[in-house]
N, C-alpha and C positions, 0 to 999 in steps of 0.2 A: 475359309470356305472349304467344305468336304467336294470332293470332283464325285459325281454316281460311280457306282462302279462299274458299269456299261460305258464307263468315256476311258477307262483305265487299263493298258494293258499290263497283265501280272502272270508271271511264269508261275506253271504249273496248275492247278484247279481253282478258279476263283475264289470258292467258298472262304477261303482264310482272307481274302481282303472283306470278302463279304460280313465276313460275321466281326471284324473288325469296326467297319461305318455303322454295323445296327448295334451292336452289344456292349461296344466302347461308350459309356456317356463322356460329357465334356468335360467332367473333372481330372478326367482320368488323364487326358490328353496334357495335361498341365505337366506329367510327371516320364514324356516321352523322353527330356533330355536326360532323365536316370538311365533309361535303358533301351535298349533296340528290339527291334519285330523284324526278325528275316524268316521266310520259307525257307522248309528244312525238308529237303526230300528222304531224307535221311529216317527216318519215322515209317515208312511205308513199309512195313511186314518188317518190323523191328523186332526184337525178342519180347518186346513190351505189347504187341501187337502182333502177335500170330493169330489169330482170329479175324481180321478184318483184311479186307484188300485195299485199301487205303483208310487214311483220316483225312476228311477234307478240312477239317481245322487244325490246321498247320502252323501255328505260329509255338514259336520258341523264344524263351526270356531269355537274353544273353545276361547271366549273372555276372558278368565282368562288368557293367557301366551300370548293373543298378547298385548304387553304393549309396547309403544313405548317411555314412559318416561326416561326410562334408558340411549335412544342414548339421547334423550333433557338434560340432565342434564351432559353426557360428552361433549356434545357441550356448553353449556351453561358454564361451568369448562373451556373450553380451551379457551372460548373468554374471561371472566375473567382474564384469565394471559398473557393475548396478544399475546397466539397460534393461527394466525389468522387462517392459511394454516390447519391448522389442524381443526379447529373450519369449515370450508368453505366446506373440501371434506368430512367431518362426516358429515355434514349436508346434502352435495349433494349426497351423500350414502345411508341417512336413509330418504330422498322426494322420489328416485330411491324407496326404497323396497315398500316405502306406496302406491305410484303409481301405482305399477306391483300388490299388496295385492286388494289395489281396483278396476283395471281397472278385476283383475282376479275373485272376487267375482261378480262383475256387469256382469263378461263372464257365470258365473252358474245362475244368477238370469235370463241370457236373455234366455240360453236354458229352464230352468223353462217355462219361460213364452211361449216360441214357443211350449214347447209341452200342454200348458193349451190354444193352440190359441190367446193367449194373445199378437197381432203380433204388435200393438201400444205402450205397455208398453216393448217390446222386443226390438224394432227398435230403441228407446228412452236408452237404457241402453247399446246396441249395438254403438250407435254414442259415447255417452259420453266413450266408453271402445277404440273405433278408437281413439278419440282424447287422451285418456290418453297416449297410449303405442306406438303411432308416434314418441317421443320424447325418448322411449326407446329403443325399438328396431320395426323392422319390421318383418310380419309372415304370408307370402302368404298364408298362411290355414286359416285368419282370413278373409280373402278378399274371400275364397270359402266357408266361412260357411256366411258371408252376402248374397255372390249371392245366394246362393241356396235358403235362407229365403226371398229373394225379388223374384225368380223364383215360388215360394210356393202361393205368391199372387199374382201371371199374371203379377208381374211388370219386364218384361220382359228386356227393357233397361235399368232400374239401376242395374240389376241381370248381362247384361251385361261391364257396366260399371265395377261393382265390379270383374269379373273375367280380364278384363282386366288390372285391377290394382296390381291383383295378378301375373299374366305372367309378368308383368315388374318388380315387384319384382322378379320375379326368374332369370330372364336374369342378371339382377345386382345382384344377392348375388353371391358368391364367390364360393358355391357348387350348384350346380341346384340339387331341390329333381325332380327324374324322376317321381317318381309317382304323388306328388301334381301339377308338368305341366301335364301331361295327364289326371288328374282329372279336371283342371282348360280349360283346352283346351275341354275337352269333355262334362265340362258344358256350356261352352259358347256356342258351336256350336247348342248344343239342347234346350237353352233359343234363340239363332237366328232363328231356323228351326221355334218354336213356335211364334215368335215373326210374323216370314216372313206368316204364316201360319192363322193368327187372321182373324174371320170371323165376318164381321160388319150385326150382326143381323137386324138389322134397314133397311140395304141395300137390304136385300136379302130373308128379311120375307115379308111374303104377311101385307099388313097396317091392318087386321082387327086383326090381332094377335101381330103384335107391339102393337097395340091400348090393346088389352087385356096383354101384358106384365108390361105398364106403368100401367094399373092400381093395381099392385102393387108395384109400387114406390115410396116411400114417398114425399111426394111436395118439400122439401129442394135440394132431391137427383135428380128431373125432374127438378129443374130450372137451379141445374152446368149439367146436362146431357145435357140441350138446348145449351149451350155452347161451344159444343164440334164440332161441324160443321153446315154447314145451312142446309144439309138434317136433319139432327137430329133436329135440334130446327122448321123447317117447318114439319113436323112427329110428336113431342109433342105438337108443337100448336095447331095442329088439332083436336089431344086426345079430345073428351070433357070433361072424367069423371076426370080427375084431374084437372081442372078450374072450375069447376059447382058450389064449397064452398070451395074460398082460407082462409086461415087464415094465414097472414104476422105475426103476433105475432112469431110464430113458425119459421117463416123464419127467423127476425131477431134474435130471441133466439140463433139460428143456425151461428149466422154472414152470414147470407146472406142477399145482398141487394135486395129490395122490389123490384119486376120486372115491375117498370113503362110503361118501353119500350112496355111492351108484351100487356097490357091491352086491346089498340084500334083491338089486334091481337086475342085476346080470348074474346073479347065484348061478343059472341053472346054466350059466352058458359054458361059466371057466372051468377050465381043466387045467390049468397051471400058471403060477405066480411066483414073479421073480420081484422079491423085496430087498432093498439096501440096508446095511446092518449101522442104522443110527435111531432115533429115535423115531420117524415115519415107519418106519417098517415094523420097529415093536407097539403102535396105533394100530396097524393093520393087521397085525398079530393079534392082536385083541379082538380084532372086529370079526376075526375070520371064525376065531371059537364061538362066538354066538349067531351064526348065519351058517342053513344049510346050503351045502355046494355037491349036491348030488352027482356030477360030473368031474370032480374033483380030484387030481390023481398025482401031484407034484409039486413042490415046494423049494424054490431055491434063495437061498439068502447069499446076496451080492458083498462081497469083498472090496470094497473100494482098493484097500493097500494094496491088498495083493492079487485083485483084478481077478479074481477066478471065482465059480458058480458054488457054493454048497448045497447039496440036495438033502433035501430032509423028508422022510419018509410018513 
């Protein structure tokens, strides 16, 4: 039996018992005699954590008692004596706890990182934590703490996706929790309302303020934004101030491909172009002798080895 955590006193900030009784499932709890959970005040404006005035998820893995040698070597002992049966479900026993030990640490490391806005390194520890605990068990409140984290960055239809995935887990489990459907049901609706609700600035701003919006957008980020529809990419082609000095270096740095297409479209804008000395830049070498570029007044080819600009006149 778990005690609430309103009957429990625990030093220091609740939240690390707390997030222990919700986020721990019960497999997990099988693999406590590996290792210990103590509050670690130790963490609060760490080197690791100069940015936050505390973590309230406080728990630390004492690496000294998670040892999982112990089961390796009773499996290792029963295959030895042709206990296969036995050598087989130890084994699938002790993958079961390391599984639910990692996919549950990868689950602290990713709120870590959601509350440092660290939403790339979270989403990244989050996916590998889905795929771990697929195979062990399923937990509709895993599927409402995704959406919520994709609802947090405008991603509105994976946020919905993700609750969706969770109401069909509750339909199929064998007890419905009423609270996690009506939390699951009442975020989706408000990642749809938002979603149904999105206003396409581009469409509905006057162009001399789109024009002054792009130009704070960085060239890699204006050439996937052209992408996005033909208002949008007839809207940044017109921009001048982000065509007037491209530099493709930066683009492909970026994995983005050099926008050939667009050149004869932004002709009259550039006034200088800094190409990489490999084989895109002699493409764009080509393209540039058959397009006029009336504004046109400099030329530098990029040196990867030796990192410095050649001007060609």
């Amino acid at each position: 039996m778990i005690v609430p955590p309103s009957r429990i006193s625990f030093p220091g900030p609740p939240a690390a018992f707390v997030l222990f009784h919700y986020h721990f499932s019960p497999p997990f709890l099988s693999g406590l005699d590996r290792m210990s959970l103590r509050h670690a005040s130790s963490i609060h404006n760490s080197d690791f954590n100069d940015q936050d005035s505390a973590i309230p998820y406080q728990l630390i893995l004492n690496s000294t008692k998670w040892d999982f040698s112990n089961d390796a070597k009773t499996i290792q002992c029963a295959l030895d004596v042709d206990k296969n049966d036995v050598a087989i479900k130890q084994a699938t026993l002790t993958i079961n706890d390391l599984e639910m030990t990692i996919a549950n640490i990868l689950k602290i490391k990713a709120i870590a990182c959601a509350k440092k806005e660290q939403y790339d390194k979270e989403f990244q520890d989050k996916t590998i934590f889905m795929n771990k605990v697929v195979s062990v068990h399923h937990d509709p409140e895993e599927y409402l703490l995704d959406g919520r984290r994709y609802a947090e960055q405008g991603l509105q239809k994976q946020a919905i996706q993700m609750f969706n995935k969770g109401l069909e887990l509750q339909r199929l489990a064998e007890k419905e929790d009423p609270h996690c459907y009506y939390e699951l049901t009442s975020e989706r609706n408000q990642a749809q309302t938002r979603l149904d609700s999105r206003i396409d600035f581009f469409a509905r701003f006057p162009y001399d303020i789109v024009c002054r919006v792009i130009d704070f957008i960085p060239l890699e980020t204006i050439v996937q934004c052209s992408r996005v529809s033909s208002l949008w990419r007839t809207l940044i082609l017109d921009c001048p101030n982000p065509w007037r000095h491209i530099d493709t270096h930066i683009l492909t740095k970026s994995g983005i491909s050099l926008p050939f297409k667009f050149l004869p479209l932004i002709s009259h804008h550039v006034e200088s172009l800094v190409l990489p000395q490999n084989g895109q830049g002699i493409l764009c070498m080509s393209a540039i002798r058959t397009i006029n570029l009336p504004k046109f007044r400099s030329l530098y080819i990029k040196d990867a080895g030796k990192k410095r600009l050649n001007r060609m006149e």
